[in-house]
N, C-alpha and C positions, 0 to 999 in steps of 0.2 A: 504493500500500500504506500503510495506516494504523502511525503511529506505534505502539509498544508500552510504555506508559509504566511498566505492571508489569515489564517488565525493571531499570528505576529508582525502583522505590517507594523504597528505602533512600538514595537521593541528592536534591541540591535543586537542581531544576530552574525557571527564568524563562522564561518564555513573557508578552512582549507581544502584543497585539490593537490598539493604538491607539498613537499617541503615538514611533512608533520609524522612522515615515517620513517625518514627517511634526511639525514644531511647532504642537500641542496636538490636541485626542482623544484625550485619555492613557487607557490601560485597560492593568493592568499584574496579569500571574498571578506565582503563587509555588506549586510543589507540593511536598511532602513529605509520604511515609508512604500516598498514594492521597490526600491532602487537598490541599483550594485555598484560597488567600487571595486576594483582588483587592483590589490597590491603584488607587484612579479609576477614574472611571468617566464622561467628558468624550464635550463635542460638538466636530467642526471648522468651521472654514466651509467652504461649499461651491464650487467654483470654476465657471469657463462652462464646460466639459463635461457641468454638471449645469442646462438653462435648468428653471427656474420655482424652482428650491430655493436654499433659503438654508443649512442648515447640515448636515451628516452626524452619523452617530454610526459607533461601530463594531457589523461583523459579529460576533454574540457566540453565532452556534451551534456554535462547539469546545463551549466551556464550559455555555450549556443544555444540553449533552447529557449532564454532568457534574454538575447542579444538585445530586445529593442532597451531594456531595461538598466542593461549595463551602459553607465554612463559614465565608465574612462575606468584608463590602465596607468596606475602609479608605480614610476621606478624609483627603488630606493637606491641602486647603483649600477655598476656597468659589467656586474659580474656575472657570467653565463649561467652560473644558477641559479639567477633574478631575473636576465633578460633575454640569456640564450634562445628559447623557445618563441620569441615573437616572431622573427621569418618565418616559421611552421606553422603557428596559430592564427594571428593576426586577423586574417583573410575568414575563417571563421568568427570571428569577435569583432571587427568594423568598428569598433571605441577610439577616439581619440586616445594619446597617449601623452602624459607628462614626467616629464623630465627636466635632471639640472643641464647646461652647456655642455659639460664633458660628457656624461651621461647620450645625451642626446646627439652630440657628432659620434660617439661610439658607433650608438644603433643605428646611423643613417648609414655608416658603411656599412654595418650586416644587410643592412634593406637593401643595398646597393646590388646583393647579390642573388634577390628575389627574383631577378626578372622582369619581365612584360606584366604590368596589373594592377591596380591601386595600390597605394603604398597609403598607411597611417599618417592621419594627422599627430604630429608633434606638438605640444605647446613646451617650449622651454620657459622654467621656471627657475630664477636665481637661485642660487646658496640660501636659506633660509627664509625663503618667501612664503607665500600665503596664496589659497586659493577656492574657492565655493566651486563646489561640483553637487548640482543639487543639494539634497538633505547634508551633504557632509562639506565640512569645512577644514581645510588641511593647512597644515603650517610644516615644513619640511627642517630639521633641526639637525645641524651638521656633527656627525660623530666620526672619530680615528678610525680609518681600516685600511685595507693595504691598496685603497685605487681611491684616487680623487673625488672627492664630492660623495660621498657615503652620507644619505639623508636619513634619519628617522621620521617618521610620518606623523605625528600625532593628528588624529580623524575626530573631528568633535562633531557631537547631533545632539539634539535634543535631549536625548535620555544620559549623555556622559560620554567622555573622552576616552577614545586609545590611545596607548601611546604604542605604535607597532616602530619596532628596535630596526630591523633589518640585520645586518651583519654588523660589528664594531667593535671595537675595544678600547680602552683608555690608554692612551700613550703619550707621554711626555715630551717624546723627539719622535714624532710618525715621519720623518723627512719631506713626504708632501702633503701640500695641503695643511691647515690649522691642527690644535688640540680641541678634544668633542666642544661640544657648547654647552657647557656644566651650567652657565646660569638658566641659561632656557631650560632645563631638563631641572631644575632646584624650582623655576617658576609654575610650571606644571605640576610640581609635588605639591607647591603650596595651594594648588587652583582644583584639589578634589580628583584624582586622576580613577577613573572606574575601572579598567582593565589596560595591562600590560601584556603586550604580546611580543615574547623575548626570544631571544638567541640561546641554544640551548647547546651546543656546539662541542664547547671544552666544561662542562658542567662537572667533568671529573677530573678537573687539574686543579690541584691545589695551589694558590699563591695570584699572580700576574703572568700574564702571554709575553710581556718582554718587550721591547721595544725596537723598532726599526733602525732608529740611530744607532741600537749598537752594533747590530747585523751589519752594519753597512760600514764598520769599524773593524770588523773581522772580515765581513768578505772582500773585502779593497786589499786587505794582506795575502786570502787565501790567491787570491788572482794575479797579484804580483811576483806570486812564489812560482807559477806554471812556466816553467822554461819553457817548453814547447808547445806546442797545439793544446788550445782549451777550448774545452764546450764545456758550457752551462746553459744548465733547464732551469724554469722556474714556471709557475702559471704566465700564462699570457697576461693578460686582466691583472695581476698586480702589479699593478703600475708602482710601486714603492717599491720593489724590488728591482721589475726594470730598471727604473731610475739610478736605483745604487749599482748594477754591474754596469748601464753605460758609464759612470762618473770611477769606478773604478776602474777600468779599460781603458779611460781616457788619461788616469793615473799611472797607469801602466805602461804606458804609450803604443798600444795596444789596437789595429783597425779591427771595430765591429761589423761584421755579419749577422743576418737576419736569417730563421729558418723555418718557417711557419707564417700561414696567412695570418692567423691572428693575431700574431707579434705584430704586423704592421698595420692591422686594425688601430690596435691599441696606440700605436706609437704617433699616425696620423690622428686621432684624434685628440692624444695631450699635444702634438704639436698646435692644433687649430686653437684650443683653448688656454694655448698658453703654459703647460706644466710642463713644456719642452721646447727648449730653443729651436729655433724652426730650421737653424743653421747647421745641427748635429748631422755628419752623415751617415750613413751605413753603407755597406757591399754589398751582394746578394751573395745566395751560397755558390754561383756558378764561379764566381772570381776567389772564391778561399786556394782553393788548389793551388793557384799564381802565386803567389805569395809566400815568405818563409813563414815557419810553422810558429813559432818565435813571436810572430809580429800580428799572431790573430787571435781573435775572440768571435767565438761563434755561439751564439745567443737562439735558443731553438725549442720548441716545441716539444709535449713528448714527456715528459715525467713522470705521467700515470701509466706510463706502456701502451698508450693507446697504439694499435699495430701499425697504424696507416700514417702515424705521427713523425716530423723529423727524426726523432732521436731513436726509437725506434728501428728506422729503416737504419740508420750510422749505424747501429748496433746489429742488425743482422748483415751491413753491410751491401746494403743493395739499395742506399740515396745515389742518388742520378750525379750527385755532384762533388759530397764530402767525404771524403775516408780517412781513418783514423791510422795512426801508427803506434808500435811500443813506443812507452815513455810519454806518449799524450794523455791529457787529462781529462775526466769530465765528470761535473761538478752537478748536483743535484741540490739548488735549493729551492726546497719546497718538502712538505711533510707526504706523506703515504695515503691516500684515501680510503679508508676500509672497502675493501670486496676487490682494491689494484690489488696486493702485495705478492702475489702469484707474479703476476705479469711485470711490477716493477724489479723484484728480484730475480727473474729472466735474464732481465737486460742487464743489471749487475754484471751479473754473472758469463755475459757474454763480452762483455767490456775486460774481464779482469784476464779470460780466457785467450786473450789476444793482448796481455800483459798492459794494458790502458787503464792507467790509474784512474779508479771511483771515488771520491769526495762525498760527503752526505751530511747532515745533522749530525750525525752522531762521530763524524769527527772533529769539525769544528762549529764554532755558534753561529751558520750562514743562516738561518731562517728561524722566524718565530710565528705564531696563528695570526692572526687577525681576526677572530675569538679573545670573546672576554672569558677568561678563566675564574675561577671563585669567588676570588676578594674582589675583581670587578663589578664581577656580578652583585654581589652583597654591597659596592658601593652606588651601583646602576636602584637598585631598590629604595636603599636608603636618600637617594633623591627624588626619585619618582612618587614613590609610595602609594601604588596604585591597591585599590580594592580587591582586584582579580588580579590572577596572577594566570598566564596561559602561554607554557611552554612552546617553543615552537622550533623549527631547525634542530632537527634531533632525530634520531631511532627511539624508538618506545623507553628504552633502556634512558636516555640523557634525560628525555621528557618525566617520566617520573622522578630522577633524582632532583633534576630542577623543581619538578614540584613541590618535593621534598624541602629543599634548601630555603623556596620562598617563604613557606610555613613558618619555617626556624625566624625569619628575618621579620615575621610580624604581618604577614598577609595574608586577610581572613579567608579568602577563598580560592581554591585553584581547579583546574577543568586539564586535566589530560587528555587534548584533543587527539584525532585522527586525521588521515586524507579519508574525506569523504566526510565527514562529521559535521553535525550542526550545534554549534556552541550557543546558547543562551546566555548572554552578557546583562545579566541582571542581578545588582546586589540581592546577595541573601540566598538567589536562585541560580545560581549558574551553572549552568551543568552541558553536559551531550544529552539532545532532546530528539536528535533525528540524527537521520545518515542519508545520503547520495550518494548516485552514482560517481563512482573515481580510479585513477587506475592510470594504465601506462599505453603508450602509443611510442612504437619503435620506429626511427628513423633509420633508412635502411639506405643506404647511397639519396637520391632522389624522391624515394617512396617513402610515405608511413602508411607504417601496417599493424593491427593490432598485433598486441604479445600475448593474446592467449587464443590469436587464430591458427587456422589450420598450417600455414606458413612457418612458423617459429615449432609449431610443434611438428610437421615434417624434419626441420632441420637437425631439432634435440636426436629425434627418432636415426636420422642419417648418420648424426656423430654418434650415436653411442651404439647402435646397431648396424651400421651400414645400409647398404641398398644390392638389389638383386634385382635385374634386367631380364627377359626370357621374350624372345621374336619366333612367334611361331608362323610358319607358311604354310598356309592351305591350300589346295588348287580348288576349281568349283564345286566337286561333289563334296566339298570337304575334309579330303583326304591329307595328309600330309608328307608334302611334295618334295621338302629341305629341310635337314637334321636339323631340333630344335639348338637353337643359341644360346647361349646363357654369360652373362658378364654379370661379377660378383665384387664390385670395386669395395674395400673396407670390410670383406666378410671372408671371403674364399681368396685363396692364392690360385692361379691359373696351373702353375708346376705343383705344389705342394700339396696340393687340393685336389686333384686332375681325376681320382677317384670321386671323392665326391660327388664331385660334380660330374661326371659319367654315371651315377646310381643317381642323380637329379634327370638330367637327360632321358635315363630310360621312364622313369616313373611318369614324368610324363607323357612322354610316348605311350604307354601303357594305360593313363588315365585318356587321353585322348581319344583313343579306341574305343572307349568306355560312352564318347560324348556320341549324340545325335549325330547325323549327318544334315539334319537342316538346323541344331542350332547356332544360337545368334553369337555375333564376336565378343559379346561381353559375358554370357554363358560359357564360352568357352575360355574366356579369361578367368574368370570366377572358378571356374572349376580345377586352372593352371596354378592360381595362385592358393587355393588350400593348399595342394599338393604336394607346392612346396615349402608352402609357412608349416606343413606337419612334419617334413623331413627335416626345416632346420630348426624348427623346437628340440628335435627326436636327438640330431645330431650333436649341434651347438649350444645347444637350449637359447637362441636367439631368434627375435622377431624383427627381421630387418625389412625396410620399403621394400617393398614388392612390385614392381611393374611389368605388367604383360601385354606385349603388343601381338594384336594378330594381324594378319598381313593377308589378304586372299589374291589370288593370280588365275 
């Protein structure tokens, strides 16, 4: 039975889609009065239950179905698990979109590469500006993270204020960009704050996330030390990182290379808004080769093991353009995303295998979150001092500690949402009062395709069982006129097998005999394919793809 949200026009209700099961795919609703607001609109990655795909978006048919009502998409930064997903979605949603100037030339270059078709209206909105979107009234409030212009939202309506966090942390030297805006977030405490909807992220690290200034004090040494060829990865999108390996490379006297589209997304867009000289140049990776080894810095994509990634391909050895030698270096700053560490220690390890010295966190102090850690968090509370407390940007596991920890800190209520979940933002009452539909939509080269269709589950079916091909030729009476075929890619060896697959051969043969002569090719495929999904239960105990073509002459 379908929710009935007309029973609660006159209340304010959250309903996540993204981001609430899961760290990062954020897509986060707001309704009041019959009206929607959507804060983010982010990709995840994708894990091995999903083979050929690299990243997800969220299921957004609640809300399509709701389009005339949704009246705008708020971004709280430029980080692909906030606004990745808008070239996929968009086009379904038709919502204006706002955004701050860096924010906003970010996403024009992603849109850049939509294609032929309407593109979103933008409205850019200042560093800490204000803005009436219907029922809700928004004031954007500048917080530390690791890319320029990191907003928090606070949504005011009639019934009481959110304050939704986004991504941040408190940092005293963030190198770009200001420190948070602690008075505004002190003035909202004082102004009655009814629900916080918070960053749940590093909820089990005790102490502070660290600061950028310092990273950028160690990694200017570790890059100076690299006698020869250095690669370093880091996310694209944090732009405070970027920033410290150019300014260290540049200290080094060191020419940088670019390796990855999205590095130059990011890097065109701080230059248009100013968080980068417009003068700074780069190489591309075609011209590193030219060059002594000595004299470069190659800055590149690729840290989560994504396979199609710059760093990636250096590492199998098969990029078009860069190749590594013993004695080069490559440097990994950035942390591990739970569900990569399979895939990032791959590539480790194929680095070290070709005697290419690995860097990482854990040997020197090159990277810190941009996640508030505990004592953030406990000081993010004790300014805000919201009513509701409602974990978000988390697996179920951070979201209840968080809820945990708000409690300790003096907040009467708290609501362990879901994706999909209908939150009830009412003192006293607040609770999960319904669910929607939600869920994943895989980006597959060009196509998205559900993840729990028959697609994704052929493919599971093909890696873990293989497939089995069989072409039978019939002449017109039905008889058969050419040895059945049979190709067994990922199940049967051709040599090793050659029995088997001979006592496959005849049985059909055999079942054949068995078929009508007038019946039909799919009868006669049906009856192909028991035959021998019951030999390779019998044999292999394996249920692999089966296809049978019949062929008549």
């Amino acid at each position: 039975m379908s929710f009935d949200f007309s029973k609660y026009e006159d209340e304010l209700l959250f309903v996540p889609l993204g981001g609430s099961n899961e760290i990062g795919m954020n897509l986060n609703l707001y309704t009041i009065g019959g009206k929607w607001l959507m804060v983010d609109c982010g990709i995840g990655f994708a894990n091995e239950n999903l083979p050929g795909v690299d990243i997800i978006v969220p299921d957004i048919t609640f809300i399509t179905e709701r389009k005339k009502d949704l009246l705008g998409l708020v971004l709280t930064h430029a980080h692909e698990d906030h606004l990745g997903a808008v070239p996929y979605l968009w086009r379904d949603l038709g919502c204006p979109i706002y955004a701050t100037p860096f924010t906003a030339s970010f996403l024009h270059h992603k849109l850049s590469e939509m294609g032929p078709g309407s593109k979103p209206k933008v409205y850019e909105m200042p560093v800490g500006s204000t803005a009436e979107i219907g029922p809700f009234a928004i004031e954007l409030i500048e917080l530390t993270h690791s890319i320029p212009e990191m907003q928090a939202v606070a949504i005011r309506t009639e019934v009481g204020t959110v304050m939704h966090t986004g991504d941040w942390k408190f940092d005293a030297d963030p190198v770009v960009g200001p420190v948070s805006d602690y008075a505004q977030l002190n003035k909202y405490g004082d102004g009655n704050v009814l629900a916080m909807v918070c960053d749940s992220t590093n909820v089990f690290v005790e102490g502070e996330s660290g600061s950028e200034g310092e990273v950028r004090k160690h990694l200017t040494k570790v890059i100076a030390d690299c006698k020869q060829r250095c690669v370093i990865s880091t996310f694209a999108s944090n732009f405070a990182r970027v920033s410290t390996i150019i300014q260290a490379a540049q200290d080094a006297g060191k020419v940088i290379a670019l390796a990855g589209r999205s590095l130059h997304r990011v890097i065109e867009a701080a230059k248009e808004s100013g968080y980068l000289d417009k003068n700074v140049e780069f190489i591309s990776d075609k011209e590193v080769m030219s060059l002594p080894r000595k004299d470069v810095l190659i800055l590149c994509t690729g840290n989560q093991g994504e396979p199609r990634a710059a760093l990636s391909r250096i590492a199998r050895g098969d990029h078009p353009n860069i190749r590594l030698q013993p004695g080069d270096t490559v440097i990994f700053s950035s942390r591990k995303i739970p569900g990569n560490e399979t895939r990032i220690n791959n590539m480790h390890n194929r680095f070290v295998e070709k005697k290419i010295e690995v860097i990482s966190d854990k040997d020197f102090f090159i990277h810190v979150s941009g996640h508030p850690a505990r004592d953030e968090l406990k000081r993010m509370y004790e300014m805000v001092r919201p009513r509701i407390a409602v974990p978000t940007h988390g697996e179920a596991r951070h979201l209840h500690e968080h809820a945990k920890l708000a409690k300790t800190l003096g907040v009467k209520e708290t609501v362990e949402a879901f994706n999909g979940a209908i939150v009830w933002l009412a003192e006293g009452e607040a609770s999960v009062i319904g669910k929607v539909q939600s869920g994943y939509i895989a980006i597959d080269g060009t196509s998205m395709i559900a993840t729990d269709g028959d697609i994704i589950r052929t493919r599971r079916k093909l890696r873990d069982d293989g497939a089995l091909f069989a072409s039978i030729i019939l002449g017109k009476d039905g008889e058969l006129i050419s040895a059945v075929q049979l190709s067994a890619p990922g199940i049967l060896d051709p040599k090793e097998d050659d029995e088997l697959i001979a006592e496959c051969i005849a049985e059909i043969t055999h079942a054949l005999e068995n078929v009508k002569a007038r019946a039909g090719d799919n009868q006669i495929a049906e009856q192909v394919r028991l035959c021998l999904r019951k030999m390779l239960k019998k044999e292999l105990d394996k249920k692999p793809v089966i296809e049978v073509h019949v062929v008549r002459v």
